[in-house]
C-alpha positions in Angstrom: -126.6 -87.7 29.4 -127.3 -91.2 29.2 -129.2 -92.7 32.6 -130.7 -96.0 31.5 -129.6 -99.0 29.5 -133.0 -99.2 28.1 -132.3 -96.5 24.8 -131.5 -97.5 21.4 -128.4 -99.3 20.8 -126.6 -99.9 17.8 -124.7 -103.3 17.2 -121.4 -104.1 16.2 -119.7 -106.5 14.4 -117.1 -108.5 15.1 -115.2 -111.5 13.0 -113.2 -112.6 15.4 -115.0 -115.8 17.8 -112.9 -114.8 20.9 -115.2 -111.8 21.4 -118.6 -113.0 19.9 -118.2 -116.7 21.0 -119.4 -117.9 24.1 -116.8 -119.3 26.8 -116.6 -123.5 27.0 -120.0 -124.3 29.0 -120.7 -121.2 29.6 -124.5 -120.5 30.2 -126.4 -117.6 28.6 -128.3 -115.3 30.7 -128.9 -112.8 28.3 -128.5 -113.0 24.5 -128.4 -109.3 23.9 -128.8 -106.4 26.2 -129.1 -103.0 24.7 -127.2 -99.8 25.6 -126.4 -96.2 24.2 -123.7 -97.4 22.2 -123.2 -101.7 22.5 -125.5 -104.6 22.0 -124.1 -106.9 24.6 -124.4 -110.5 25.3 -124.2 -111.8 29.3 -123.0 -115.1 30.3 -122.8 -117.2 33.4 -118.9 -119.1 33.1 -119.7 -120.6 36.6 -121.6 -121.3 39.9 -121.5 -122.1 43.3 -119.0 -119.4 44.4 -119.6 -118.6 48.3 -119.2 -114.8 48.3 -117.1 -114.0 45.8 -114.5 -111.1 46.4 -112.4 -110.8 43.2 -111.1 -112.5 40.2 -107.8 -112.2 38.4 -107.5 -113.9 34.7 -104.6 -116.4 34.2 -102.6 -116.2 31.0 -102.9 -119.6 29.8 -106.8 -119.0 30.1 -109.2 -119.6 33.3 -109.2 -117.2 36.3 -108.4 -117.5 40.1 -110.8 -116.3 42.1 -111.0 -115.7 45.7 -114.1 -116.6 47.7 -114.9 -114.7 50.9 -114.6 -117.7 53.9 -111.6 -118.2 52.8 -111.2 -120.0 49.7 -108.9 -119.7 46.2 -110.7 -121.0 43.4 -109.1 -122.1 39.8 -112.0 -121.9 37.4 -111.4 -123.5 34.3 -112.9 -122.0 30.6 -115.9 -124.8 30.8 -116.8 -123.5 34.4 -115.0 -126.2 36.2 -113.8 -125.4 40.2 -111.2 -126.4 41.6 -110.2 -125.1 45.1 -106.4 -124.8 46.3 -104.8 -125.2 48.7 -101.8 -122.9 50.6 -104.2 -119.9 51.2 -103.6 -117.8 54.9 -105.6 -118.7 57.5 -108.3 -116.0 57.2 -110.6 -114.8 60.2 -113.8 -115.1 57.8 -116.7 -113.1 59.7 -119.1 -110.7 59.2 -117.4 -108.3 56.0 -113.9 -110.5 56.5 -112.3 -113.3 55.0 -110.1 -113.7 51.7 -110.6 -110.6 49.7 -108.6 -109.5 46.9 -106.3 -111.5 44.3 -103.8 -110.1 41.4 -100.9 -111.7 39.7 -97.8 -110.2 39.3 -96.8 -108.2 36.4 -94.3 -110.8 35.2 -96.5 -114.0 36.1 -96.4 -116.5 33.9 -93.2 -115.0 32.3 -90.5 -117.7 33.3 -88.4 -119.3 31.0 -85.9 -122.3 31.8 -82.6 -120.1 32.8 -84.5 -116.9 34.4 -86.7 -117.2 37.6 -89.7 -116.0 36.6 -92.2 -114.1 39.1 -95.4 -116.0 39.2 -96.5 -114.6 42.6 -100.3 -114.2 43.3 -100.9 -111.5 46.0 -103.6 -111.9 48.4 -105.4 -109.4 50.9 -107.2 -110.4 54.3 -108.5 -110.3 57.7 -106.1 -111.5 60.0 -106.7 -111.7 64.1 -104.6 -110.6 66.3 -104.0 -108.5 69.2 -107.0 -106.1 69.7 -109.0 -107.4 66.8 -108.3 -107.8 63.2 -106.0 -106.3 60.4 -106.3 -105.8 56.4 -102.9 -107.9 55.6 -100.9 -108.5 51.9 -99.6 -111.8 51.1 -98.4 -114.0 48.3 -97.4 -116.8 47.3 -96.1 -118.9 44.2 -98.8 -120.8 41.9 -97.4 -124.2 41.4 -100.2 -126.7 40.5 -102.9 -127.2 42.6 -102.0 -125.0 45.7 -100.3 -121.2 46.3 -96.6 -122.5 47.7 -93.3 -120.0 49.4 -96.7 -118.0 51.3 -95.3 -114.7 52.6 -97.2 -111.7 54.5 -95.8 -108.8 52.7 -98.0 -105.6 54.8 -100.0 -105.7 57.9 -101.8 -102.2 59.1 -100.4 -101.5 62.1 -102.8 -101.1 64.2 -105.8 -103.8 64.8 -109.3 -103.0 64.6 -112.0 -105.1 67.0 -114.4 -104.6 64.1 -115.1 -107.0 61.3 -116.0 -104.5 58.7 -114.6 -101.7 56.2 -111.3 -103.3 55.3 -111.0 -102.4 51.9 -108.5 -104.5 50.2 -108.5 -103.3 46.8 -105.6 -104.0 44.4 -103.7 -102.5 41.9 -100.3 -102.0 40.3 -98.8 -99.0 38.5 -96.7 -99.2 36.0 -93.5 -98.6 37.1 -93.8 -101.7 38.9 -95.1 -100.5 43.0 -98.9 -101.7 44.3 -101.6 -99.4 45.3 -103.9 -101.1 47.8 -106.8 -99.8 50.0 -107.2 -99.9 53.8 -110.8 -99.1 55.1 -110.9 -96.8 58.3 -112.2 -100.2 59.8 -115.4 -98.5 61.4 -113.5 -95.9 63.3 -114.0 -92.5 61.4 -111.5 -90.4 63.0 -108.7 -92.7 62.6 -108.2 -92.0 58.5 -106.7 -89.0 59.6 -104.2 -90.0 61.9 -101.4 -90.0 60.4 -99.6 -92.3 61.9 -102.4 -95.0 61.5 -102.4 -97.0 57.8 -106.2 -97.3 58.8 -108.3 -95.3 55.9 -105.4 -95.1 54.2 -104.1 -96.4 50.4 -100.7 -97.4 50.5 -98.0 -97.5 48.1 -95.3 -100.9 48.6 -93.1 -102.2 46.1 -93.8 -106.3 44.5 -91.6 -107.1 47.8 -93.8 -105.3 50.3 -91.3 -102.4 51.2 -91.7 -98.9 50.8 -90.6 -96.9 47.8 -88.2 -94.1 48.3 -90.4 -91.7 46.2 -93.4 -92.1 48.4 -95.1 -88.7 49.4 -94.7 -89.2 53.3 -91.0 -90.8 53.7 -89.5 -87.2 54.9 -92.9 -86.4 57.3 -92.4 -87.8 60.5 -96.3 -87.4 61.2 -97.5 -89.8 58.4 -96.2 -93.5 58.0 -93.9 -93.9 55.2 -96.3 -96.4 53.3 -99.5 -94.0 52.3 -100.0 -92.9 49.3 -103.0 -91.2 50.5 -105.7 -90.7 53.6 -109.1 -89.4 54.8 -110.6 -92.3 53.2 -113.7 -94.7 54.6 -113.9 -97.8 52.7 -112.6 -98.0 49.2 -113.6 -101.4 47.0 -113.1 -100.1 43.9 -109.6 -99.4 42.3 -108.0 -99.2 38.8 -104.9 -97.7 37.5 -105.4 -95.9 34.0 -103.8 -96.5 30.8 -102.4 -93.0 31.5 -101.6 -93.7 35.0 -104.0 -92.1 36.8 -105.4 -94.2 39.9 -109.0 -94.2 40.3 -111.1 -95.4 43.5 -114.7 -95.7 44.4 -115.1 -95.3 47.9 -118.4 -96.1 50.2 -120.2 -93.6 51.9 -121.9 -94.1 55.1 -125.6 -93.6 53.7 -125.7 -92.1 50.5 -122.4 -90.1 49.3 -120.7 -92.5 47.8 -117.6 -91.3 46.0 -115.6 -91.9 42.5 -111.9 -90.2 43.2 -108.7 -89.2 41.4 -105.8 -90.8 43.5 -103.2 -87.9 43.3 -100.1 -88.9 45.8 -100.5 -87.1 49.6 -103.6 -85.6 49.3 -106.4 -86.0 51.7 -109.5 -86.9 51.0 -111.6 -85.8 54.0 -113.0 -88.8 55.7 -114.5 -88.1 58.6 -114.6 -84.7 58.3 -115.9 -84.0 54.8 -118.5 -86.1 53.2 -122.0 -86.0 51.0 -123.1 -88.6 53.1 -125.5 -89.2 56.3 -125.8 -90.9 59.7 -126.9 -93.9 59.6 -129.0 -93.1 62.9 -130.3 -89.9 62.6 -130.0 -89.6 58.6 -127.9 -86.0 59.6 -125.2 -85.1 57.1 -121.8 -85.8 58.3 -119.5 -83.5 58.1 -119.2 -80.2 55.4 -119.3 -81.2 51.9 -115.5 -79.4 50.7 -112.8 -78.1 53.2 -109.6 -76.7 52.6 -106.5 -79.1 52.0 -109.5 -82.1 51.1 -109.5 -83.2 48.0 -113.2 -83.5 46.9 -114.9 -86.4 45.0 -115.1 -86.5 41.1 -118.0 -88.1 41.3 -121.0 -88.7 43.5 -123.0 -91.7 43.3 -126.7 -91.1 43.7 -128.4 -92.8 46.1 -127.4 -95.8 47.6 -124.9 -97.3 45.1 -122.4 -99.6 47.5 -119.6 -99.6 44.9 -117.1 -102.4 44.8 -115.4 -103.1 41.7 -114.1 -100.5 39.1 -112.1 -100.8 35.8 -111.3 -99.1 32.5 -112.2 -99.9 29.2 -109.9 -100.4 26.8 -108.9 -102.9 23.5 -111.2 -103.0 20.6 -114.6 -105.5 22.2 -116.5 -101.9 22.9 -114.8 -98.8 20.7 -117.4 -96.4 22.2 -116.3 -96.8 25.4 -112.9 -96.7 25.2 -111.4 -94.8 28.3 -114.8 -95.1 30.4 -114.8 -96.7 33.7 -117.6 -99.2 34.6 -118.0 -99.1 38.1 -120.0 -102.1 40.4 -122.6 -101.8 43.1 -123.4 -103.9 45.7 -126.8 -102.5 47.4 -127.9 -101.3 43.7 -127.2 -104.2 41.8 -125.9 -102.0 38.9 -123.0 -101.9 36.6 -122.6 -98.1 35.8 -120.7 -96.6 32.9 -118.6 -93.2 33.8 -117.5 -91.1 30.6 -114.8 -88.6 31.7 -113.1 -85.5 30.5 -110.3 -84.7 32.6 -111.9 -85.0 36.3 -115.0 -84.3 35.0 -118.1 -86.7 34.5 -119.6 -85.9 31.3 -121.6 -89.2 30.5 -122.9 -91.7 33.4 -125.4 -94.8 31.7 -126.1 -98.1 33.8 -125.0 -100.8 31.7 -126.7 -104.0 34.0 -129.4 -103.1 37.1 -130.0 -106.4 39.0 -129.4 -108.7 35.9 -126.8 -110.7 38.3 -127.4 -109.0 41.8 -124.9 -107.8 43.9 -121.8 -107.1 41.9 -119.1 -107.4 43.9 -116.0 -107.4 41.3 -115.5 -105.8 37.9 -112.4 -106.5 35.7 -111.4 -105.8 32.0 -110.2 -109.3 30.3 -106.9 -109.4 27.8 -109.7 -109.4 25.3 -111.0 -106.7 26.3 -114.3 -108.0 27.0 -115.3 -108.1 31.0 -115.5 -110.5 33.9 -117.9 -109.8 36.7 -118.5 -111.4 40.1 -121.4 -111.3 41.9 -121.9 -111.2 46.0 -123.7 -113.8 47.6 -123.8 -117.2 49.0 -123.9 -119.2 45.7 -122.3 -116.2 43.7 -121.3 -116.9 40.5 -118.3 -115.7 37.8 -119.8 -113.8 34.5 -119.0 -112.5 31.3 -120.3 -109.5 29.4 -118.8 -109.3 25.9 -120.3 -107.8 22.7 -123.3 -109.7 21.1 -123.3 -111.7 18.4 -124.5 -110.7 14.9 -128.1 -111.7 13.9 
């Protein structure tokens, strides 16, 4: 089992410049990085990002990316910004603000005698009556400036903290969105039911709820979760087989990798491998009946945010892996799985870029990171080039 990215690697080649070549101004922070199975080359596309949440790559090239006060950044291949306007008004404070961006399945799609569907769809902390929400919107791209904005979900019940809002993204492939609401701060409200707190729900592009959902018939449970007895989950990826996969924050230590399997519980408050934060006491039992339990348990203090699969031809041996970000540990980490089983865990990058907030796979299969702080920045990590 590989725990370092300090072992012998072995280099590939690759003809084509769209891998090996360097983005349009990018700068190089690292000509080549070695791992277990990749020699890997890490770039810096751009700067001057305030908190960075998440990034979503546009198909005539560049990348939107949202910045945490409440900002929606074009980036240009050559690292140019430009900031647009028509984003919600966000209540940026303390773990708020504008959080995650993806694009519609069909963006980008339109042609001159069918409406195409270039919606980008935003999560963030809205203020309202007894605090502050995790709410969906969208709106249309149309030059400079997000156009037709629409709130699609709003939890329904506010929160007076500003923390644990989750917000993570993701659609499956028969078309319905997966996102994740954090418990907010108030543990015992991921398993109520009738709370979308500590919750992921399942909504359709249009923000309604499909008919196949696992709660529509139970009374007890709203009709949009998908699942509960979560804390905070910033990590999320749907699987080339379909499987959903979050990483989820612990309170201190415990933090989780799970299987998303439709009305299952996953145990938040009352399970968890993780501690007080006062008295450093586990909380909770570590497995309880009708609680799903973690794949995967992060050791130590890993803060994920940020989790995708690798697939396409830029890294062959890690085809089917997830690479998971961490905040607190500053590390990109590779997962190897068989079935729900990790058989293979290597960190890839440990502090090379600092907090890494976002993690996605590019069309080329290479990946696009984002990293947390006040003059974050927007990166690459593709294979390295041949001496």
């Amino acid at each position: 089992m590989s725990l370092t990215r300090h072992s012998l690697a072995t280099a590939l080649l690759f003809a084509g410049a769209l891998l090996t070549g360097p983005a349009l101004g990018a700068e190089v922070i690292a000509s080549r990085l070695s791992t277990d199975h990749h020699d890997l080359r890490l770039e810096r596309v751009a700067t001057g990002l305030e908190h960075p949440w998440a990034s979503a790559e546009l198909p005539g090239g560049g990348w939107l990316v949202t910045e945490r006060p409440g900002r929606l950044s074009r980036i240009d291949t050559d690292g140019r910004v430009t900031r647009l306007a028509g984003v919600p008004e966000v209540d940026a404070a303390s773990q708020g603000g504008l959080l995650d961006v993806v694009l519609h399945p069909d963006f980008g799609q339109s042609t001159g005698q069918v409406e195409g569907r270039d919606w980008v769809y935003l999560t963030w902390s809205q203020a309202g009556p007894g605090g502050h929400a995790t709410t969906l919107s969208r709106g249309r791209l149309e030059g400079d400036a997000l156009v037709a904005l629409e709130t699609l979900f709003t939890q329904n019940r506010f929160a007076p903290t500003r923390h644990h809002y989750g917000s993570r993204l993701a659609w499956r492939a028969d078309g319905t969105l997966l996102m994740s609401v954090g418990e907010r701060g108030r543990p015992q409200r991921a398993q109520d039911g009738g709370d979308h707190t500590g919750s992921f729900v399942r909504l359709t592009a249009e923000g309604g709820v499909p008919a196949d959902n696992p709660f529509v018939d139970d009374d007890a449970v709203l009709d949009e979760i998908f699942t509960l007895g979560h804390r905070n989950p910033q990590g999320l990826t749907v699987a080339t087989d379909g499987t959903a996969w979050s990483t989820e924050h612990g309170p201190r230590t415990g933090d989780e990798l799970n299987r998303l399997v439709a009305g299952e519980n996953y145990g938040w408050p009352l399970v968890s491998r993780g501690n007080d934060y006062a008295t450093n006491q586990p909380i909770g039992r570590d497995s309880a009946p009708g609680m799903r339990d973690p794949v995967h348990v992060f050791a130590g203090r890993f803060a994920p945010s940020g989790l995708a699969e690798v697939t396409g031809d830029a890294f062959p041996a890690w085809r089917g892996d997830l690479l998971a970000g961490g905040l607190r540990s500053e590390r990109l980490v590779r997962l190897s799985l068989n079935g729900d089983r990790v058989v293979e865990r290597e960190v890839i990058l440990e502090g090379e870029i600092g907090r890494i907030r976002d993690v996605r796979l590019a069309r080329d299969g290479t990946l696009t990171l984002l990293s947390d702080s006040a003059d974050g920045g927007l990166y690459r990590l593709l294979p390295a080039a041949a001496d």
